[in-house]
BALOBA-1460 file (C-alpha; in Angstrom, 3 decimals):
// residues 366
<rec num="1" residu="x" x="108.068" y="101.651" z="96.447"/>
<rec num="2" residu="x" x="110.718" y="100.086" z="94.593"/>
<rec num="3" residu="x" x="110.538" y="97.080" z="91.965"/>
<rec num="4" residu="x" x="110.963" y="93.920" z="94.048"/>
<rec num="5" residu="x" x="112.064" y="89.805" z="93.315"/>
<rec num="6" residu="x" x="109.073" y="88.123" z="93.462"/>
<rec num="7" residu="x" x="110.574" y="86.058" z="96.679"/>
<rec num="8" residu="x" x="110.589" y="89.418" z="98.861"/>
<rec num="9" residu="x" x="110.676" y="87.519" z="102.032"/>
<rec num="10" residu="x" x="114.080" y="85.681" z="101.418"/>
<rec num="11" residu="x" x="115.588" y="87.718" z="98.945"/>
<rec num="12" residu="x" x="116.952" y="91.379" z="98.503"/>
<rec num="13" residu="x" x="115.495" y="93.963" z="96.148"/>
<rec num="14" residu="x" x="117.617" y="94.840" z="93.208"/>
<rec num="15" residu="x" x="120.053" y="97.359" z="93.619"/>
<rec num="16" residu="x" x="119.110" y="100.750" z="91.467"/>
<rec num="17" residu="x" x="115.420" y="99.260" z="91.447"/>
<rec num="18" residu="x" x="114.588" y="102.908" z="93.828"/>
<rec num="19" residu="x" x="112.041" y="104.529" z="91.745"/>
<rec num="20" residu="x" x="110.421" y="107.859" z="93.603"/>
<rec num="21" residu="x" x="107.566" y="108.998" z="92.530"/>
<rec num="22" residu="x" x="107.360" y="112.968" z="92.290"/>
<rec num="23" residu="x" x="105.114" y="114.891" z="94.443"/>
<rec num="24" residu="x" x="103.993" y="117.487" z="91.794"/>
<rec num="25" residu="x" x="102.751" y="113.631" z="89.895"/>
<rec num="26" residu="x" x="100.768" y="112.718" z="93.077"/>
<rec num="27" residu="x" x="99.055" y="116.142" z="93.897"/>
<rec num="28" residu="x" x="97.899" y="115.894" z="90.121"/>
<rec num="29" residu="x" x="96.037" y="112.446" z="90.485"/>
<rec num="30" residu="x" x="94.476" y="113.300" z="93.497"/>
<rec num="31" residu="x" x="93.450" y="116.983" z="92.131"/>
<rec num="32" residu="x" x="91.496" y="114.788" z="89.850"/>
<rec num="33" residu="x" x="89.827" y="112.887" z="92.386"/>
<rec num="34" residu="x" x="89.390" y="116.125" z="94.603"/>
<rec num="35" residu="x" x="87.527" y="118.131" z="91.884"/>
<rec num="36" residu="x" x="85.280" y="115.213" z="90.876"/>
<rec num="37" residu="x" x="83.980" y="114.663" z="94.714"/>
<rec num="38" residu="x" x="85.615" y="117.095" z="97.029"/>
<rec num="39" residu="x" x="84.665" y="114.749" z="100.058"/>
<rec num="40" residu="x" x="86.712" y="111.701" z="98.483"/>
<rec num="41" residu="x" x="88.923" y="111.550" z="101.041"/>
<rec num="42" residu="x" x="87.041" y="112.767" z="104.177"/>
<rec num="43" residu="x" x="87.081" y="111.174" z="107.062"/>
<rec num="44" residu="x" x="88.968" y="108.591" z="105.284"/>
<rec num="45" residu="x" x="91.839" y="106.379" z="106.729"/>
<rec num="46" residu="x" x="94.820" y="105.825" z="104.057"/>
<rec num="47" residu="x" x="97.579" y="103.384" z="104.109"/>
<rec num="48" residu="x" x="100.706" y="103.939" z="102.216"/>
<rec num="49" residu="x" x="103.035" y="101.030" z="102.070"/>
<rec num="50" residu="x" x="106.133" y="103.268" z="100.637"/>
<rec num="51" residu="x" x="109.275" y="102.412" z="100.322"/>
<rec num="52" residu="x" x="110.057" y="104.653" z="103.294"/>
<rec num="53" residu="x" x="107.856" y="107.164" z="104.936"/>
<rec num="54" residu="x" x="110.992" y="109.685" z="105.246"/>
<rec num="55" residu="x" x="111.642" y="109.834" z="101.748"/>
<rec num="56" residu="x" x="107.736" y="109.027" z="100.360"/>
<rec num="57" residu="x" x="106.597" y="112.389" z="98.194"/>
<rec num="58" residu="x" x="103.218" y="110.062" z="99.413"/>
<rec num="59" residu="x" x="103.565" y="110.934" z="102.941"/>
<rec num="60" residu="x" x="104.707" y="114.620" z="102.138"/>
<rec num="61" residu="x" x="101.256" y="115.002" z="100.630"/>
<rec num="62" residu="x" x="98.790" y="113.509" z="102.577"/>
<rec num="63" residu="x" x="100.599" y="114.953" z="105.604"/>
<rec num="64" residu="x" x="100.789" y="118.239" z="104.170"/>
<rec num="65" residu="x" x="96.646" y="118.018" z="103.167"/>
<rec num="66" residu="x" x="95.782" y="116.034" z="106.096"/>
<rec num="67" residu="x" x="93.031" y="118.530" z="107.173"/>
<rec num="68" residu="x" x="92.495" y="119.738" z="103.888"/>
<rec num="69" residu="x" x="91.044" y="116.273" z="102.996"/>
<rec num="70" residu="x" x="89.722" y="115.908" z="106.262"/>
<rec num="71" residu="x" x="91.337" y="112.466" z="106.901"/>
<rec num="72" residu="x" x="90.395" y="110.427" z="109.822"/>
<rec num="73" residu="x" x="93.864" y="108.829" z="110.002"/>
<rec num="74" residu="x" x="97.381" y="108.623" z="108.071"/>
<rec num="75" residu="x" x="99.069" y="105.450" z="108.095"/>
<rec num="76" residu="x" x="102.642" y="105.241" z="106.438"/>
<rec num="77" residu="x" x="104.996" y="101.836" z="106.410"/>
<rec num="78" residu="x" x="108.693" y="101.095" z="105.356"/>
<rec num="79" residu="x" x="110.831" y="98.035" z="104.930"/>
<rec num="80" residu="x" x="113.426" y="97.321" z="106.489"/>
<rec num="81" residu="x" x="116.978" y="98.578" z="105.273"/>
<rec num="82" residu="x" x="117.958" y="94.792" z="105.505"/>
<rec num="83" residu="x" x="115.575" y="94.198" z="102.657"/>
<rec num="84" residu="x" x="117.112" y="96.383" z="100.564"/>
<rec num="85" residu="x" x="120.808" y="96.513" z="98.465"/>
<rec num="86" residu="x" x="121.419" y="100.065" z="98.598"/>
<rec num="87" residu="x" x="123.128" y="100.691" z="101.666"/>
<rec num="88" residu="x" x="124.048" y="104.359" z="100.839"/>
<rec num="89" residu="x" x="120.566" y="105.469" z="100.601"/>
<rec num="90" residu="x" x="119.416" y="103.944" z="103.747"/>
<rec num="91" residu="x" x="121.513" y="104.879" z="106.416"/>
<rec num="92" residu="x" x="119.567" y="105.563" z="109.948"/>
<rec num="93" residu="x" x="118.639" y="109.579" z="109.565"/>
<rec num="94" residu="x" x="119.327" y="111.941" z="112.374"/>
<rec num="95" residu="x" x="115.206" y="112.022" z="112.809"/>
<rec num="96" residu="x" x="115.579" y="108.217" z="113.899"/>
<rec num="97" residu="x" x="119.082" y="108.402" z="115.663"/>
<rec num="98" residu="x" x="117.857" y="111.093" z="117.861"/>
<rec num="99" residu="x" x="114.654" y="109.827" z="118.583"/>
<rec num="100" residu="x" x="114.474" y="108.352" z="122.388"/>
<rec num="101" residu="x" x="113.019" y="105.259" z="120.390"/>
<rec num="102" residu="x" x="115.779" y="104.684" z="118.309"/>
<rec num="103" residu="x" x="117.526" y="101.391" z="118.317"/>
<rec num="104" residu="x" x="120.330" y="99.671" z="116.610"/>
<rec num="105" residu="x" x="119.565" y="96.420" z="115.482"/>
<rec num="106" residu="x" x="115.522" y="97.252" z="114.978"/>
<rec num="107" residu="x" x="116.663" y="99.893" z="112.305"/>
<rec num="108" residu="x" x="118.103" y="97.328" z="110.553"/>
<rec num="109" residu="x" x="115.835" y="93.981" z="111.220"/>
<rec num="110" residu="x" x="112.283" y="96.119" z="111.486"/>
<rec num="111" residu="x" x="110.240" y="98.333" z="109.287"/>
<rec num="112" residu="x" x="108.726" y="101.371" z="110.417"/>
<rec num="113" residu="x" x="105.318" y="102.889" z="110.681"/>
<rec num="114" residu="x" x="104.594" y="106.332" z="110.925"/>
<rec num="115" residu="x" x="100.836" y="107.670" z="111.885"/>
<rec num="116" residu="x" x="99.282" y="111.091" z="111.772"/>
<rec num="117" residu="x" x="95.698" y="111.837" z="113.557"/>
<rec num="118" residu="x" x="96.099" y="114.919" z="115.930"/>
<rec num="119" residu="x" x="98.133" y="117.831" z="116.852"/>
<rec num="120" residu="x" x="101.171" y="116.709" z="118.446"/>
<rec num="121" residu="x" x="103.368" y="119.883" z="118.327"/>
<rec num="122" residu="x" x="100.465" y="121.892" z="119.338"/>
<rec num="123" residu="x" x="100.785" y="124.682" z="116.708"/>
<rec num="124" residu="x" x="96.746" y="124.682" z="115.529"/>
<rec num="125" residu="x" x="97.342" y="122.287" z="112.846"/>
<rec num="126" residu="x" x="97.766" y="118.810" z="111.689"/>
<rec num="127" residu="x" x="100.359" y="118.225" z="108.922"/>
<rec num="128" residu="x" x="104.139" y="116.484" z="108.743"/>
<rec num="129" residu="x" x="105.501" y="117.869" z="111.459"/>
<rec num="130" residu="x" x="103.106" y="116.116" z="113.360"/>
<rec num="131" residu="x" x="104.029" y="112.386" z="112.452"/>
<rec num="132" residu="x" x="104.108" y="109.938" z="115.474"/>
<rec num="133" residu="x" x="106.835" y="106.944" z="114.317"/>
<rec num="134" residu="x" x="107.876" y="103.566" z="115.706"/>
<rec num="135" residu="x" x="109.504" y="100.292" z="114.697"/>
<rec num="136" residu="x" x="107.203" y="97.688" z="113.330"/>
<rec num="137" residu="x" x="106.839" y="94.280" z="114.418"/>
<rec num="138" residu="x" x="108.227" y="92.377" z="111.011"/>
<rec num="139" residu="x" x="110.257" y="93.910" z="108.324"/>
<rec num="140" residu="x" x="107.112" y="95.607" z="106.473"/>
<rec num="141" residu="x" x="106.665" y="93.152" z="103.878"/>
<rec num="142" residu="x" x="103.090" y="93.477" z="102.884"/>
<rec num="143" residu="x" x="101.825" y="90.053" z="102.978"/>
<rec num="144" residu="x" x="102.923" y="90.007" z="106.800"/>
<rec num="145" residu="x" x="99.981" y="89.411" z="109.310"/>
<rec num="146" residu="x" x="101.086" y="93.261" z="110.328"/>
<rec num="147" residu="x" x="100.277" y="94.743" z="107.282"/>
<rec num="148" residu="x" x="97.604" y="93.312" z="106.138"/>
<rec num="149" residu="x" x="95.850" y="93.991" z="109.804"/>
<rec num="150" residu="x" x="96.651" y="97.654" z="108.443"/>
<rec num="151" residu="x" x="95.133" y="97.262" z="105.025"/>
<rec num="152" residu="x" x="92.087" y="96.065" z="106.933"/>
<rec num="153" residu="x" x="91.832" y="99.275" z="109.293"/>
<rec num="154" residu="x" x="92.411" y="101.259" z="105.694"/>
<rec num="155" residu="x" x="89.984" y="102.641" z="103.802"/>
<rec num="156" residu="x" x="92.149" y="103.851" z="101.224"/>
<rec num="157" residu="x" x="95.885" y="101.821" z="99.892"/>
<rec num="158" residu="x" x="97.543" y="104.399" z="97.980"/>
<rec num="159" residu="x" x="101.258" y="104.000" z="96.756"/>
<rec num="160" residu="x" x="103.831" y="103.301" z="93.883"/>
<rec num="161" residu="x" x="104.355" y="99.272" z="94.403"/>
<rec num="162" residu="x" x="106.390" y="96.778" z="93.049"/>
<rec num="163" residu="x" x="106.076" y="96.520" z="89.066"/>
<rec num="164" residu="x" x="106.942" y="92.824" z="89.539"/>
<rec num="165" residu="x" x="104.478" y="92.328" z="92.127"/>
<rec num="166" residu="x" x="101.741" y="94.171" z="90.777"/>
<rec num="167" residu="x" x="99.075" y="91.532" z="90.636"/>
<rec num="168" residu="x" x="99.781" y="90.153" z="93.803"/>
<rec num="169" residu="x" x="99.347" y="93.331" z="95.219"/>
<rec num="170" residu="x" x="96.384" y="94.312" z="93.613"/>
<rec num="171" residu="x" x="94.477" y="91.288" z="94.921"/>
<rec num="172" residu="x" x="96.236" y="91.813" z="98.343"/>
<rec num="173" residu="x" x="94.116" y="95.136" z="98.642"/>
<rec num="174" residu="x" x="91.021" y="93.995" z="96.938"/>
<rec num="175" residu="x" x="91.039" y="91.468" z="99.541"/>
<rec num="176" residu="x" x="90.697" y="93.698" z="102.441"/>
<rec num="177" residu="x" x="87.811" y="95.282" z="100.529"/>
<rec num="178" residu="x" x="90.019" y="98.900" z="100.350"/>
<rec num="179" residu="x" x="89.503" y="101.269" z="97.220"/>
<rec num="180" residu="x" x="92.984" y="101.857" z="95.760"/>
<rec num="181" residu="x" x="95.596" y="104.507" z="93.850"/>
<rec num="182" residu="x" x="97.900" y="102.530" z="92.847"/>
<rec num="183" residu="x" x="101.061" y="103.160" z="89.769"/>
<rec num="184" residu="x" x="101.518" y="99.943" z="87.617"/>
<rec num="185" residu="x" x="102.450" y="99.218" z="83.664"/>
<rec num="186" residu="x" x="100.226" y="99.686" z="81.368"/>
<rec num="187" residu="x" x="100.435" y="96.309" z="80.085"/>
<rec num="188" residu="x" x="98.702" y="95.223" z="83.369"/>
<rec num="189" residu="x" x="95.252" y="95.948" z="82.218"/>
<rec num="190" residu="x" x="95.368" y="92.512" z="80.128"/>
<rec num="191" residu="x" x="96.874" y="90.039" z="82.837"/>
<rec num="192" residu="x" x="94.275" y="87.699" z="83.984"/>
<rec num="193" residu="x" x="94.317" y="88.777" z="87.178"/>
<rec num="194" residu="x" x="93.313" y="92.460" z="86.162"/>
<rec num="195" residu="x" x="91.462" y="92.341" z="83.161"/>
<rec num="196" residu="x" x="88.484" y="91.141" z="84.561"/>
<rec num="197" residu="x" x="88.600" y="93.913" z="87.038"/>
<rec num="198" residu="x" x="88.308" y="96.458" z="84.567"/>
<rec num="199" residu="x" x="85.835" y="94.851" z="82.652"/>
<rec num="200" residu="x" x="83.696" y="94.408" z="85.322"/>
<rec num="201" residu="x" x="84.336" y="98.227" z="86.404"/>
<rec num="202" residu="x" x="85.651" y="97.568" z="89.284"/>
<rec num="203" residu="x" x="88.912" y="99.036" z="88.925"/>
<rec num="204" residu="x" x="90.004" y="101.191" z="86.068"/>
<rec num="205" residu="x" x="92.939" y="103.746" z="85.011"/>
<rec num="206" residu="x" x="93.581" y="107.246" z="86.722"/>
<rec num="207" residu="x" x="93.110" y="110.516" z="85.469"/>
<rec num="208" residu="x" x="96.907" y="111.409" z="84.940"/>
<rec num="209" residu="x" x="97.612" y="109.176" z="81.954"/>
<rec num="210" residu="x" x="99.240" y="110.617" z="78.815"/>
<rec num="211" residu="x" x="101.171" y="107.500" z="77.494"/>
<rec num="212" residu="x" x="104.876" y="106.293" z="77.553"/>
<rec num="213" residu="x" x="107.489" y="108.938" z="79.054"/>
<rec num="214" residu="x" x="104.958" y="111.051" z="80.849"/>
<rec num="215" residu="x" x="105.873" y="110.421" z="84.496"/>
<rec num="216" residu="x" x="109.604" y="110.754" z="85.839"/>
<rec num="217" residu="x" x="110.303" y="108.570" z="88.623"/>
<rec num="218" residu="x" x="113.745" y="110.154" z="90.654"/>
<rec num="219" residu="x" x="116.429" y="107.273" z="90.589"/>
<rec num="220" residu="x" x="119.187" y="107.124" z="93.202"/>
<rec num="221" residu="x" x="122.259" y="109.338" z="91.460"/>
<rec num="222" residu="x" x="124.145" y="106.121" z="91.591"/>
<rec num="223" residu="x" x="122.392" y="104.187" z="89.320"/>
<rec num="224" residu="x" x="123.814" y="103.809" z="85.653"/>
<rec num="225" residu="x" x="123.134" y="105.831" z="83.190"/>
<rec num="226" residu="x" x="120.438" y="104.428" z="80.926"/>
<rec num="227" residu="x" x="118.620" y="106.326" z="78.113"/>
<rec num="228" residu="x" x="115.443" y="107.687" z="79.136"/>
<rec num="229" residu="x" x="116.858" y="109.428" z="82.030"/>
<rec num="230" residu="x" x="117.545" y="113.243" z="82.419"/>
<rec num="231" residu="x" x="119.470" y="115.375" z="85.489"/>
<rec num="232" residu="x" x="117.108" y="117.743" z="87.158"/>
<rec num="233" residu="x" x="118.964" y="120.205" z="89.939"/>
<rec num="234" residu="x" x="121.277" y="117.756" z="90.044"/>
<rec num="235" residu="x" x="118.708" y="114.905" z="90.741"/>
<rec num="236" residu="x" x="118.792" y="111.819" z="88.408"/>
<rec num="237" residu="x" x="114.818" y="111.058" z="87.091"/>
<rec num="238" residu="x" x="113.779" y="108.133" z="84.713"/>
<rec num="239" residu="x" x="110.797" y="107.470" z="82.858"/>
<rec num="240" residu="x" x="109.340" y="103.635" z="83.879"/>
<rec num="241" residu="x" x="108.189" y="101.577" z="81.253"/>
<rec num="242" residu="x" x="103.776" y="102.687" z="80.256"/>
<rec num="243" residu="x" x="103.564" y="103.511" z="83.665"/>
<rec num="244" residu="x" x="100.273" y="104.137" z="84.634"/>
<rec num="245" residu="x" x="97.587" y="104.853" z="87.585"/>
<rec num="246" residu="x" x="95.097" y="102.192" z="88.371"/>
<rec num="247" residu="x" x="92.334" y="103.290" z="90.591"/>
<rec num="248" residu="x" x="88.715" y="102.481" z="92.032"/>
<rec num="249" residu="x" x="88.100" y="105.914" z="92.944"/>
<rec num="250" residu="x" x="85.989" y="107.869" z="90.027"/>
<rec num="251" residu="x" x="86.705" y="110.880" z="88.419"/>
<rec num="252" residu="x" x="85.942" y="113.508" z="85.937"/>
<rec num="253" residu="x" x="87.515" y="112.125" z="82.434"/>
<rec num="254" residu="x" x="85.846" y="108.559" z="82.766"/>
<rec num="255" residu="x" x="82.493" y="110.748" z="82.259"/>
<rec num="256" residu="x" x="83.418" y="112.319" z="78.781"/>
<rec num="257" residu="x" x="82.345" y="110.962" z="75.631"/>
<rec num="258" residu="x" x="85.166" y="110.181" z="73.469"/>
<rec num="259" residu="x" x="84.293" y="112.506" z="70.118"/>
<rec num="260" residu="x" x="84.025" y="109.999" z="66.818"/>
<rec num="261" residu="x" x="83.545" y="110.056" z="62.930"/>
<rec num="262" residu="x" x="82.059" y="107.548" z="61.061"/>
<rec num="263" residu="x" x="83.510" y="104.573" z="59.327"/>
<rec num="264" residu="x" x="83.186" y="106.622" z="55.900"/>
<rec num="265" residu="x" x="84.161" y="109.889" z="57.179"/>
<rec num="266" residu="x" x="87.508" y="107.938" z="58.943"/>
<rec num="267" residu="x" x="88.389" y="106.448" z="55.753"/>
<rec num="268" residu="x" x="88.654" y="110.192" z="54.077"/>
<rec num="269" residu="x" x="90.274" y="111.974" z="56.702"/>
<rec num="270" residu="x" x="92.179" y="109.449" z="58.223"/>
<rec num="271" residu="x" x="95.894" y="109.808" z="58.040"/>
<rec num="272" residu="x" x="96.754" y="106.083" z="58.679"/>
<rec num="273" residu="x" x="97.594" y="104.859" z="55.067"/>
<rec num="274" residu="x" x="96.387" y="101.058" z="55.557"/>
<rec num="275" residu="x" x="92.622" y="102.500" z="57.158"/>
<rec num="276" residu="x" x="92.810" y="104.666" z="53.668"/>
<rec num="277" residu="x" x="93.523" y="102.382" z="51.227"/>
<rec num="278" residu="x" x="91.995" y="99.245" z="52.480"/>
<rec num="279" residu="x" x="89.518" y="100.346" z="55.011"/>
<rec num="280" residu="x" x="88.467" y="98.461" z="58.452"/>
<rec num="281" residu="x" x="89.940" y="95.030" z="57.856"/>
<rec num="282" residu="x" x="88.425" y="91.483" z="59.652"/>
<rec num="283" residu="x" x="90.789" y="89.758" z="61.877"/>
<rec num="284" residu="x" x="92.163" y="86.439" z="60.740"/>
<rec num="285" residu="x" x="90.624" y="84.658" z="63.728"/>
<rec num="286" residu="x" x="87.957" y="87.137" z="65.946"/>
<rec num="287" residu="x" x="85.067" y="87.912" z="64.225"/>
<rec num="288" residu="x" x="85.715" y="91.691" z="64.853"/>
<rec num="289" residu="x" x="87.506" y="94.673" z="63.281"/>
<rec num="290" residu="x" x="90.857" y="95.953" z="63.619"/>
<rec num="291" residu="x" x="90.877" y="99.465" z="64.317"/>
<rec num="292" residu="x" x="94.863" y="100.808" z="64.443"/>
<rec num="293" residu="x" x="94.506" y="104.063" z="66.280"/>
<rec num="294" residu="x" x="91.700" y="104.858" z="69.002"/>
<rec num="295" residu="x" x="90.785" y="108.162" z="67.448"/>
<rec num="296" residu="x" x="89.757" y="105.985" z="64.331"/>
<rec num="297" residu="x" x="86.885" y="103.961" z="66.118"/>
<rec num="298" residu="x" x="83.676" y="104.620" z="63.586"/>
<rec num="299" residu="x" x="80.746" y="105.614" z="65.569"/>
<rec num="300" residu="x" x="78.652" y="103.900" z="63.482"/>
<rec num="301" residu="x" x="80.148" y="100.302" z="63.545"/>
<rec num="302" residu="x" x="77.720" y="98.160" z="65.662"/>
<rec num="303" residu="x" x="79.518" y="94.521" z="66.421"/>
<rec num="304" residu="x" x="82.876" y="93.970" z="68.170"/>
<rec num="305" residu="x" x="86.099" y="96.205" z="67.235"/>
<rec num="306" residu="x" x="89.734" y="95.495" z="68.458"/>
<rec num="307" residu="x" x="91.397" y="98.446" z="69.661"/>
<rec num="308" residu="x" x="94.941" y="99.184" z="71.056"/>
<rec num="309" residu="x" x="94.863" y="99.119" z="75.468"/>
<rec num="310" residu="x" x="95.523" y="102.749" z="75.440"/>
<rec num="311" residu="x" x="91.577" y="103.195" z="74.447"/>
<rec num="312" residu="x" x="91.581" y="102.620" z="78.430"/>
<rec num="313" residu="x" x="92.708" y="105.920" z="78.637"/>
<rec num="314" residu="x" x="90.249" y="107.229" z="77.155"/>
<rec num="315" residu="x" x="87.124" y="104.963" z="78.098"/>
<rec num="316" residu="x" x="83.923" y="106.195" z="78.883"/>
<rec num="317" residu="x" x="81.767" y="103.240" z="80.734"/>
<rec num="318" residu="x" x="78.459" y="105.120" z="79.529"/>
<rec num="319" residu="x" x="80.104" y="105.131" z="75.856"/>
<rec num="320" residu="x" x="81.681" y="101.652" z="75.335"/>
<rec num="321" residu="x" x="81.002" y="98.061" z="76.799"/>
<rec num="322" residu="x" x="84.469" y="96.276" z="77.036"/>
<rec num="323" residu="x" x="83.594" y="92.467" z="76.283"/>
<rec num="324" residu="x" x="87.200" y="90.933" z="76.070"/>
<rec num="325" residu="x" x="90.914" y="91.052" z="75.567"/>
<rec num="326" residu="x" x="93.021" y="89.189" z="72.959"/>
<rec num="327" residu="x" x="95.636" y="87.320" z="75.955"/>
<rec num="328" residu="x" x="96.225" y="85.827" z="78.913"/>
<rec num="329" residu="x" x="93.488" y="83.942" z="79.005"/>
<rec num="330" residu="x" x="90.728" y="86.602" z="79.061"/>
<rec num="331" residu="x" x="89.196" y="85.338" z="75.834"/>
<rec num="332" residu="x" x="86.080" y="86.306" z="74.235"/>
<rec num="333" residu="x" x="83.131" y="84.053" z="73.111"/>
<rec num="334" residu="x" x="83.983" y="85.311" z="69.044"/>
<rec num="335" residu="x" x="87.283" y="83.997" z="68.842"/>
<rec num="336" residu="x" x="86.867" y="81.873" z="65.561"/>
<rec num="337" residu="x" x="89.790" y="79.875" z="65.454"/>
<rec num="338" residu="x" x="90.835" y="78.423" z="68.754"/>
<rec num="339" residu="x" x="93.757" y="76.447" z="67.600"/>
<rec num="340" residu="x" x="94.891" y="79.393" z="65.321"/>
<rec num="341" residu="x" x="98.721" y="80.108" z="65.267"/>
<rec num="342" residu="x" x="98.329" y="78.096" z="68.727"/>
<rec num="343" residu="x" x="97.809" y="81.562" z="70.549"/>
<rec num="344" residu="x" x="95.319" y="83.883" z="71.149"/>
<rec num="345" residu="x" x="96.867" y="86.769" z="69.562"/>
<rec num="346" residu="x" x="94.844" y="88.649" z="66.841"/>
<rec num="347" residu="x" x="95.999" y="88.281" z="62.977"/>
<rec num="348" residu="x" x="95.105" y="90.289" z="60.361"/>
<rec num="349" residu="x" x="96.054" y="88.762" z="56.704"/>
<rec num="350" residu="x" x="98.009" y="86.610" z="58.419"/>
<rec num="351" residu="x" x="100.294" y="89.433" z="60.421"/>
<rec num="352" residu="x" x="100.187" y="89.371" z="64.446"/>
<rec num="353" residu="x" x="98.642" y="92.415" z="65.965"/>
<rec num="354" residu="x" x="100.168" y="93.578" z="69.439"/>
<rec num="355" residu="x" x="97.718" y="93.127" z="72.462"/>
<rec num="356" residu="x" x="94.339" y="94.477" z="71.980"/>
<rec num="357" residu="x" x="91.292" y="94.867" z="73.730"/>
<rec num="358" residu="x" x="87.382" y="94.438" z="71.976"/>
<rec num="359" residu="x" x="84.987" y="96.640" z="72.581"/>
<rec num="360" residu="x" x="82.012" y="97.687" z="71.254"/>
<rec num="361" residu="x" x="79.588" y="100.684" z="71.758"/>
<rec num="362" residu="x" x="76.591" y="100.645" z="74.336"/>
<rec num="363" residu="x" x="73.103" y="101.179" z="72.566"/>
<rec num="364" residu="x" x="72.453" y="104.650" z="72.539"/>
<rec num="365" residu="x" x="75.553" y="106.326" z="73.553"/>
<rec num="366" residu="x" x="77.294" y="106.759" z="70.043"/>
């Protein structure tokens, strides 16, 4: 699902704001899921608000699986082209134009919603070619009575949606009481509206998360060049931001301990210059450390340590109690200087430090 205007109702998405997300990406975060609990999905019903069911590597895959996970029931939605400001890409298809449903001014003015549960085609199995469509009621925007009676049926939301939405969707799901797979930014795990959600362990990131540039998103052909695209068999792809999976479905790598050295043994071996020379340093206004680089957390420091929001990708809930975040209001009890610098950002010698999060290791579990 494409990057929306936060007024989605009255105004169109931005043209060239189509990001795909590739099936290969998909099949790898649920793989993760799969080989943690292979039951994770069965007799499960999942929702995926996508862009467009037609085009939705989503769809393809659960489809394609649907009695390999043992789903109860596949639920796919769309906007409506109207929505939209790419009319190239989202021309009626000859699968809707010679459908005996197929009308006009509804392709335009209506969503759609495509369903799998049973055998339609009667060839022994359930999968994509079995997909029962129709128009819905309302466009498909997701905070429509429509939807969210779907997200209440769900037991699963899975999808890529709006970067620029993000939080609103988030609590949109959380408030039909759904677990979720859901691709944001990385920078997401400090809004207000999110942080506590991790901290809590409620939701947390996915197991497919190997920092800036690792997932390619396929762009429409048309849109401009940019850098941090590439041409694929003649497909256009572009890497998103720190995109990232956000899920409340467990798996495998939250479990493993994250392998440390001590706070002298760091010092020697470390190869960041400023940990050599002047060792862990005090922030200006947390009482806590600053540690630089995850791999240099000391497994023998027992107070508070600040550490970049990529530790999430590596966070082990057994390992590490998370007990704040350095903005947007998610403040912990040790910040020493309220007032400081008037924000809440953490200083060292007087320098601003980018976002962190503090953390701090359970008893025990060094």
């Amino acid at each position: 699902m494409p990057k929306v205007n936060t007024s989605l109702g009255s105004a169109k998405r931005a043209k060239y704001d189509e990001f795909y997300t590739q099936y290969s990406d998909i099949e790898k975060e649920m793989n993760a899921y799969l080989e943690f609990d292979p039951d994770v999905f069965k007799n499960k019903t999942i929702l995926l608000p996508c862009d467009d069911p037609e085009w939705s590597n989503f769809t393809k895959y659960f489809a394609q699986n649907f009695e390999k996970l043992g789903l109860r029931k596949l639920i796919s939605t769309s906007y409506a082209p109207n929505s939209k400001d790419v009319d190239d890409l989202f021309a009626p298809t000859l699968f809707e134009t010679e459908s005996s449903i197929f009308d006009p001014k509804k392709s335009e003015t209506n969503g759609r919603i495509f369903t799998l549960t049973r055998d339609v085609n009667k060839d022994k199995r359930v999968d994509f070619k079995d997909l029962e469509w129709d128009y819905l009621q309302g466009d498909g925007d997701f905070r429509s009575q429509e939807l969210m009676e779907l997200r209440n049926e769900a037991d699963v939301v899975i999808t890529n949606p709006p970067f620029s939405l993000f939080r609103e969707f988030l609590s949109w799901i959380l408030e039909g009481n759904c677990d979720l797979v859901i691709l944001g930014n990385m920078n997401a795990v400090t809004y207000k509206e999110v942080f506590p959600l991790i901290k809590e362990n409620k939701i947390w990131l996915g197991a497919t998360r190997n920092g800036v540039g690792s997932m390619w998103f396929e762009v429409l052909n048309s849109a401009p060049d940019k850098t941090g695209q590439k041409i694929i068999d003649g497909k256009k792809y572009q890497t998103v931001g720190s995109s990232a999976w956000f899920t409340s479905i467990d798996h495998g790598l939250r479990h493993q301990p994250l392998a440390l050295m001590t706070e002298k043994d760091n010092r020697k071996f470390t190869k960041i210059d400023e940990l050599k020379e002047s060792g862990y340093q005090k922030y200006d206004n947390y009482d806590a450390i600053e540690v630089p680089q995850v791999q240099a957390i000391p497994s023998d420091y027992e107070s508070v340590m600040g550490v970049p929001i990529t530790f999430l990708s590596k966070y082990n809930p057994s390992q590490f109690e998370i007990v704040g975040a350095s903005d947007n209001g998610a403040v912990p009890g040790y910040l020493k200087l309220p007032h400081f610098k008037s924000h809440n950002e953490p200083y060292v010698n007087g320098s601003k430090v980018y976002k962190r999060l503090f953390i701090r290791h359970r008893m025990g579990a060094k």
